[in-house]
C-alpha positions, 0 to 999 in steps of 0.5 A, spaced: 477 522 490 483 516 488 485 511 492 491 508 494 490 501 496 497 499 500 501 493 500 507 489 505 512 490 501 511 497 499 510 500 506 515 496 509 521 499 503 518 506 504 519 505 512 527 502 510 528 508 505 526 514 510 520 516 504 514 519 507 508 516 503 502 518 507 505 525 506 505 525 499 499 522 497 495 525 501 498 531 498 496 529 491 489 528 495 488 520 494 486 517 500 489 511 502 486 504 504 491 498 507 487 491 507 487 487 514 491 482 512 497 487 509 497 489 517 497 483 520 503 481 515 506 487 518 505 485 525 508 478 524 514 481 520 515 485 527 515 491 524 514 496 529 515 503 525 512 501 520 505 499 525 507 505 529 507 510 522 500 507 519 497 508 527 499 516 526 496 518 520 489 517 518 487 511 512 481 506 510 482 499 513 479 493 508 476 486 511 476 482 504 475 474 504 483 472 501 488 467 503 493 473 504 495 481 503 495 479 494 489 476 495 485 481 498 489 487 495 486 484 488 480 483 490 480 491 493 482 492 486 477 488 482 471 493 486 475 499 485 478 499 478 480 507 478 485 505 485 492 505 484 496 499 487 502 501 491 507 495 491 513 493 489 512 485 489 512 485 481 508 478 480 502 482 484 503 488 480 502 482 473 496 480 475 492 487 476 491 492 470 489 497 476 496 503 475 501 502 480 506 506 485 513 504 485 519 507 489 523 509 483 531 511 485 531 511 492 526 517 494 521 518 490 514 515 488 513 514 481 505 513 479 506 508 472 
């Protein structure tokens, strides 16, 4: 099964942009892995619908060693190299091969 690892800034543009990620990837049949440092950014961010949505759909949780969520999602990425990293942060999506899910208009989410 695919994996989706989940980054701050991909979460919380989904959020801002009313797009039901969970939704679409679950129906692509991916599962979804969000490190503890990307929600504990969101915590700090204060960003309660974003919180409130990650508790109401089932995902993996990942407790890498890292400095922060880039850190820990490309360790993430390292082990599993056949993982899609869904962020919008174009300096992260530089440093990993692995292929990316970006926001592409203002609904739909692209797989590149």
């Amino acid at each position: 099964m695919k994996k989706v690892i989940l980054d701050t800034s991909f979460i919380f543009s989904c959020v801002k942009q009313k797009i039901d990620f969970f939704e679409k990837i679950e129906h692509d049949g991916m599962t979804v892995i969000i490190p503890l440092q990307t929600i504990s950014e969101l915590e700090g961010l204060g960003a309660d619908t974003a919180l409130k949505i990650l508790e109401n759909n089932e995902f993996e949780t990942a407790d890498e060693k890292g400095k922060d969520a880039d850190e820990a999602i490309l360790k993430i990425a390292k082990k599993n190299p056949l993982a899609i990293i869904a962020t919008l942060d174009q300096g992260l999506q530089k440093r990993t091969k692995n292929r990316k899910m970006i926001i592409r208009g203002k609904k739909k989410l692209e797989i590149i």
